[in-house]
C-alpha positions as MATLAB code, in Angstrom:
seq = 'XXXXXXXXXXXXXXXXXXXXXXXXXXXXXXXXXXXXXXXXXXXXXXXXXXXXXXXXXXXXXXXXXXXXXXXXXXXXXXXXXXXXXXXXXXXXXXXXXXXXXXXXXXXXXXXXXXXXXXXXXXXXXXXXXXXXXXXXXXXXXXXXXXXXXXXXXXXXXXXXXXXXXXXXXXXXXXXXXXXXXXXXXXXXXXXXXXXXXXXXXXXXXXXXXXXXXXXXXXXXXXXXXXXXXXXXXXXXXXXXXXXXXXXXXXXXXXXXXXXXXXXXXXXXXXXXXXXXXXXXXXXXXXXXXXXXXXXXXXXXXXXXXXXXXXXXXXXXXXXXXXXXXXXXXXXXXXXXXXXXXXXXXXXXXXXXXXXXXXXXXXXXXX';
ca = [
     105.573  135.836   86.564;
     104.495  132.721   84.733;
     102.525  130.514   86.879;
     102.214  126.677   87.499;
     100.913  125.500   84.562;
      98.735  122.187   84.311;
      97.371  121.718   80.600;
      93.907  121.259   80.479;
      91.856  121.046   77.216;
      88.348  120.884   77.448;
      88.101  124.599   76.690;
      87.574  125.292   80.770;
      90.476  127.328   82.918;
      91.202  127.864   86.274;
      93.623  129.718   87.801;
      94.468  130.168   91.445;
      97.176  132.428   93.534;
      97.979  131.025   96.941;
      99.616  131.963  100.109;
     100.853  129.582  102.026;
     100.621  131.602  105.437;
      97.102  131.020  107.344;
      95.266  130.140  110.507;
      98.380  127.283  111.724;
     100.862  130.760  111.361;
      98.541  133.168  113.171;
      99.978  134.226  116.666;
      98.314  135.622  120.070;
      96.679  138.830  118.668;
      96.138  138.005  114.939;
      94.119  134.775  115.296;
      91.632  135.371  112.518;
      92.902  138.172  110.801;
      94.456  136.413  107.940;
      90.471  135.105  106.991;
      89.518  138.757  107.357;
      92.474  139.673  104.768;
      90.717  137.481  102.419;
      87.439  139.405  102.508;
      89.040  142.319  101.949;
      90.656  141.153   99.468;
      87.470  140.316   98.021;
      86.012  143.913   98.175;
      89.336  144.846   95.580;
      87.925  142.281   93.299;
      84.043  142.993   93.724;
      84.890  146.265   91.568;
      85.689  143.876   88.800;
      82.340  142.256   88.698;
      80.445  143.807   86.183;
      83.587  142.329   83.760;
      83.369  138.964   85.595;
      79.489  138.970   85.001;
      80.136  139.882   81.311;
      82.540  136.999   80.677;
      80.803  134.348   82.622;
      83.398  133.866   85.145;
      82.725  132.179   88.565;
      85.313  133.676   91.610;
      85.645  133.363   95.284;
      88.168  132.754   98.049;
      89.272  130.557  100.768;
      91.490  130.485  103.988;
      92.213  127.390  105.184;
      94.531  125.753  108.008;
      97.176  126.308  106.012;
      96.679  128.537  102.986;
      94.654  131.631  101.726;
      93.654  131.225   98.089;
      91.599  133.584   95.391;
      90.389  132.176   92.419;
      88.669  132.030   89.694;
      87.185  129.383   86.655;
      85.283  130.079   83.142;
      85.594  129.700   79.531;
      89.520  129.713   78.658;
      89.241  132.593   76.633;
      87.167  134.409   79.734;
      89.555  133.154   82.227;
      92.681  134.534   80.058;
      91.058  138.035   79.474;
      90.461  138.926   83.219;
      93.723  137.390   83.922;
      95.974  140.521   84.123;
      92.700  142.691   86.307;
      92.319  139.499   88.160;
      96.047  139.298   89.345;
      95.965  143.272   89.982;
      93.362  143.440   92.157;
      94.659  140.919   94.613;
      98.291  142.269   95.112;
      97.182  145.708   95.590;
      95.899  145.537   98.845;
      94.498  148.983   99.213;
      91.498  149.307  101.564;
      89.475  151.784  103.299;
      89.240  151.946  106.815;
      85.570  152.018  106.244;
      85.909  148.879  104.122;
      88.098  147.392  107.045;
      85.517  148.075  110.090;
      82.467  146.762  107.428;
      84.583  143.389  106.704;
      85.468  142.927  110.127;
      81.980  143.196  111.258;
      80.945  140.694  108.438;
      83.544  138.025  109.909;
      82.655  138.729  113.436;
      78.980  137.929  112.190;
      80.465  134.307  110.586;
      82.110  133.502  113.824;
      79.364  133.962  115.654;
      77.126  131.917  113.258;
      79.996  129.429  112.745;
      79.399  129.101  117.033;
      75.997  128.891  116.658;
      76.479  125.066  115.413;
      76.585  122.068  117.963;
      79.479  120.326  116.587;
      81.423  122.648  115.215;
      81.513  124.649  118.698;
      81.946  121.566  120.478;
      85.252  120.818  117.451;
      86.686  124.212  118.349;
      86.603  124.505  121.611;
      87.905  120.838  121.379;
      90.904  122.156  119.519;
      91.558  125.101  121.705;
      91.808  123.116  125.090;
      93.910  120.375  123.462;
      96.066  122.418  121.354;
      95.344  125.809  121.999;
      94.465  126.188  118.240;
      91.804  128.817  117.164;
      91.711  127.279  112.964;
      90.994  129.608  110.147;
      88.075  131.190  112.038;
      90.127  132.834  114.869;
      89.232  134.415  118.357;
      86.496  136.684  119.443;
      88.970  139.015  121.360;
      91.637  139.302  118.373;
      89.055  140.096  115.935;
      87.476  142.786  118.236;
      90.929  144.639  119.170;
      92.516  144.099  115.463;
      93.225  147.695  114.089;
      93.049  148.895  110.405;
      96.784  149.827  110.627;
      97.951  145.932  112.125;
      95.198  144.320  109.036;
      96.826  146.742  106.706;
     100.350  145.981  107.374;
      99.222  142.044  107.219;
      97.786  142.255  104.091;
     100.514  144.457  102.237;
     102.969  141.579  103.740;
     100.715  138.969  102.273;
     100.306  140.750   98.893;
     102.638  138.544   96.834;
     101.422  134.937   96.402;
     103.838  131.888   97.146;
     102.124  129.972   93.978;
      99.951  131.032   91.274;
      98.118  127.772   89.317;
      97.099  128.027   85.580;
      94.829  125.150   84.627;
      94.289  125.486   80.610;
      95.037  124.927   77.404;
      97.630  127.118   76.887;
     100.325  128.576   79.300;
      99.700  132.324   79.886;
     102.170  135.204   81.145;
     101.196  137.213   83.797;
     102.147  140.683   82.798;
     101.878  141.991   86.504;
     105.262  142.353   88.268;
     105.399  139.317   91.073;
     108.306  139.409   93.854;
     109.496  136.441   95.040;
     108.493  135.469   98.387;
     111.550  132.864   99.786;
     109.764  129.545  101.131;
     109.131  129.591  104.808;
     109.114  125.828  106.794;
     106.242  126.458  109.677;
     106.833  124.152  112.537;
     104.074  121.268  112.865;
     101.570  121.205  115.725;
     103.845  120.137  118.220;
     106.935  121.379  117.270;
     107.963  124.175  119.538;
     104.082  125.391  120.905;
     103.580  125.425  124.395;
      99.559  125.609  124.822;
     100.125  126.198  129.245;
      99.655  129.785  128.572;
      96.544  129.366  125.981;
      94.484  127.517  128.132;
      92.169  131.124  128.291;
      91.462  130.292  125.005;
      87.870  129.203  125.876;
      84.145  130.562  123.756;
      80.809  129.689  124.797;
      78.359  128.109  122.258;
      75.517  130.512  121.656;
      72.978  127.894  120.362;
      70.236  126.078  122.664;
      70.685  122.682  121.434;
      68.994  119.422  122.417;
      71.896  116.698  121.287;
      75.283  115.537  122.250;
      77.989  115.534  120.205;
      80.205  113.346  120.358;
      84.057  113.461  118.635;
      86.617  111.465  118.720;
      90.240  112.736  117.641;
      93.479  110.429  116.862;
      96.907  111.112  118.310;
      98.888  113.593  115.840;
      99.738  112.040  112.541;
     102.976  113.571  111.350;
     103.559  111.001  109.033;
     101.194  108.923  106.394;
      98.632  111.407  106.464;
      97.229  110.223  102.773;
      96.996  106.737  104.276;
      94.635  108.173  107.229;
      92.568  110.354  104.874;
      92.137  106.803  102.622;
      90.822  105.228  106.266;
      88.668  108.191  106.741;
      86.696  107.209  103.371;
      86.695  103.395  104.666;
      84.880  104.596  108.034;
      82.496  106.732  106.763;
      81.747  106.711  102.799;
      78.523  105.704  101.856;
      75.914  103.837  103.540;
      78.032  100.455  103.882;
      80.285  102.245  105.896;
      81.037  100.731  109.237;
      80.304  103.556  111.126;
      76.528  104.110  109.078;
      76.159  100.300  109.008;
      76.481  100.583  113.207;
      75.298  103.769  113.984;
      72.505  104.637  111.762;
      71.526  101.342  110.110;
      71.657   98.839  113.033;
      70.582  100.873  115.534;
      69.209  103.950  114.592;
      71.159  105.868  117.024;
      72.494  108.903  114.409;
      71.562  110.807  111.439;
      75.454  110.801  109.848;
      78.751  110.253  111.543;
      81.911  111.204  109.238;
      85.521  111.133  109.647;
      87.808  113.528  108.203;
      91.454  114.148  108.153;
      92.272  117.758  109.490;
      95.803  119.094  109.024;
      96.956  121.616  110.639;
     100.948  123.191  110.985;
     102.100  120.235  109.097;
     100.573  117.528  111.013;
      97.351  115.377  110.160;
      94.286  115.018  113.358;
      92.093  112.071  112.150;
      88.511  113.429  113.270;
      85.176  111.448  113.887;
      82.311  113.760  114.430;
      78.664  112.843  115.147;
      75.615  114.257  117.074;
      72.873  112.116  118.731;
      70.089  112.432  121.269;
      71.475  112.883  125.125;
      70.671  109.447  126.280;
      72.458  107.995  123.519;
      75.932  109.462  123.127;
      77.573  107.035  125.395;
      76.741  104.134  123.319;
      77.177  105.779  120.342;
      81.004  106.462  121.512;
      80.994  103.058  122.971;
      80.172  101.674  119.318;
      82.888  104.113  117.145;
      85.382  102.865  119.588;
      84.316   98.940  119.126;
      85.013   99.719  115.590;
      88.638  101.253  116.241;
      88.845   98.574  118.875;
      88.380   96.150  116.312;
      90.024   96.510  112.850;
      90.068   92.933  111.382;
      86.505   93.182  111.925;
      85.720   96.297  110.136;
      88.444   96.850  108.128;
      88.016   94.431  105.597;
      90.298   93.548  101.982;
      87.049   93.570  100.836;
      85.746   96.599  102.323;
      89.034   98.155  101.405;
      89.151   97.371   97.848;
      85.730   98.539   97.024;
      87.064  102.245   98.607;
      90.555  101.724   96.355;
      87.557  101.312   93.249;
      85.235  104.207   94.624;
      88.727  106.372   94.743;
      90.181  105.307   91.393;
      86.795  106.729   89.894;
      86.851  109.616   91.441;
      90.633  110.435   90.435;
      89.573  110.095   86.732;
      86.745  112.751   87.800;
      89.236  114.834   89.398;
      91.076  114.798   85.885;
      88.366  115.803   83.983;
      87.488  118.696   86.304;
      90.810  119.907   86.950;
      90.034  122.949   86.465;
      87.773  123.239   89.509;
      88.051  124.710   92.657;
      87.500  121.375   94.260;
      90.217  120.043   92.878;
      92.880  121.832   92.496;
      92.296  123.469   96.394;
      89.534  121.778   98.804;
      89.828  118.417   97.525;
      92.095  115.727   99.374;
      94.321  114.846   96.413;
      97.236  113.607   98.222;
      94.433  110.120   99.285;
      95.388  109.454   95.595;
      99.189  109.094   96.193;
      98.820  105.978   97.970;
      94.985  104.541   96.158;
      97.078  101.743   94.728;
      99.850  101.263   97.041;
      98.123  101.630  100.633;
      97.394   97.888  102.277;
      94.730   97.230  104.338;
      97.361   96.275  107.793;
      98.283   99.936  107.244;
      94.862  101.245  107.947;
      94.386   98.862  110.390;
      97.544  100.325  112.358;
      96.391  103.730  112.226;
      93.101  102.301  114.330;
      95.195  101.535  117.191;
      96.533  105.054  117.164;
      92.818  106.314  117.378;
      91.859  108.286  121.196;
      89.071  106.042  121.980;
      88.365  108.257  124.954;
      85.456  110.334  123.571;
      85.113  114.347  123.925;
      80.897  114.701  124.015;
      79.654  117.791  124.840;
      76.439  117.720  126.510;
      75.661  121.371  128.122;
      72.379  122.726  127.606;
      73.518  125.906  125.837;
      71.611  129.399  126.269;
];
């Protein structure tokens, strides 16, 4: 199989395999098992270590909403050596069931310390009751009752990556035999998913916890998802930000707020997340909603062109580390599609399609 190649000559590689099946595919019963592939994967390429060590190279994985990635990033020459024990290791998926009950107890351990966390509890649980979506994390009960035989079959169906990305100087041949996987079209978030029957889909924060959070979530963007994630960095980036400039600068009501686009089975959820003292969430939700209230106010040419400057820098950035996992798999590259073409009345429409109807969660946890 030779893989995507993107020429890259500053005498750094990366290469990546991905499979585009993850957390937005996951059905009743599997929620969270394609994460826990991953870290078995993992264990197949910890017995390479003492090799990656000796070569310098840097490895990990990721699942996302919509992918599960390995990869790994060195010296060129380090990066094309391991290549062929790299690309072994991951499409053998050969575990033991000891490996399998150790792993699982390792993610169970995450979720629980992913839970642990105000707003990221208060996110979830925010996504389960509106969508009856568990994200990359999972559920409690699927993880628990998930046998070695069901993660086993998973992972031997998962073994073949949809994509494998060479970022280098040179294009390389990977000598390990590949099938090809046919592309599958997932249906977005509200294409064909009843959530009536999910509404069990409920898990206690474990934390005691003396703020509010508060988030606010936009209606499903389908459609101009790049422009929203472009908005996202006019709400939130830096501290002339309208939502710093309000929250933490006027009024010291916060410590951050950010916005983020999430995607998830195709569609885009634009995402404003912040925690403050009990006594002050509702006018900290009554001030992010004056903003989307009111976008000739904040959402300025001016304001807007200094984000389409910030952006343009950081795509040159993104060029010269293209190598890195940041870029080539966490970042939000697609922002960049639209950084010259995007007008400020577009972001100013997406505003009005903001829920301005907060979600704060305020129990006193235990």
């Amino acid at each position: 199989m030779i893989p995507y190649y993107i020429q890259h000559d500053t005498g750094m590689s990366g290469f990546y395999m991905v499979y585009n099946r993850s957390a937005s595919h996951e059905q009743p019963g599997e929620r969270g098992l394609t994460h826990l592939v991953e870290h078995l994967g993992c264990t197949l390429v910890k017995k390479l270590e003492k090799d990656m060590d000796r070569y310098g190279i840097a490895w990990n994985a990721a699942t996302s909403e919509e992918w599960m990635a390995f990869y790994m990033t060195g010296l060129s020459e380090s990066v094309e050596a391991m290549l062929d024990p790299f690309v072994k290791a991951i499409t053998n998926f050969r575990f033991s069931e000891k490996e399998f009950d150790r792993e699982r107890k390792v993610v169970i351990q995450e979720y629980e310390d992913y839970f642990s966390k105000q707003t990221y509890s208060h996110f979830m649980n925010l996504l389960r009751r509106r969508f009856g979506y568990c994200s990359a994390i999972g559920y409690r009960q699927d993880l628990t009752k998930a046998t070695y035989e069901q993660v086993l079959g998973l992972a031997k169906m998962l073994c073949t990556p949809d994509s494998a990305i060479l970022v280098g100087p040179k294009p390389l041949t990977i000598k390990a035999e590949l099938s090809k996987k046919p592309p599958v079209d997932y249906p977005g978030l509200f294409d064909g998913y009843s959530t009536e029957s999910w509404y069990d889909l409920k898990e206690e924060p474990i934390a005691r916890v003396d703020n509010d959070s508060v988030i606010m979530m936009s209606k499903s963007i389908r459609e101009g998802q790049a422009e929203a994630k472009f908005l996202s960095y006019v709400l939130d980036h830096g501290f002339q930000s309208p939502l710093n400039q309000l929250l933490r600068e006027q009024h010291g009501l916060v410590y951050y707020a950010s916005a983020n686009v999430e995607s998830i089975r195709g569609s885009g959820l634009l995402i404003i997340s912040t925690e403050t003292a009990k006594k002050n969430s509702k006018k900290v939700s009554d001030i992010i909603s004056s903003i989307l209230e009111n976008p000739k106010k904040y959402i300025t040419e001016k304001r807007v062109e200094e984000i389409r400057e910030y952006l343009r820098v950081r795509r040159r950035i993104a060029e010269i580390k293209m190598y890195d996992a940041d870029e080539i798999l966490l970042d939000d590259k697609n922002v960049f599609t639209v950084l010259d073409t995007v007008t400020t009345e577009q972001l100013r429409k997406i505003c009005s399609g903001c829920i301005t109807e907060p979600s704060i969660d305020r129990k006193d946890f235990r």
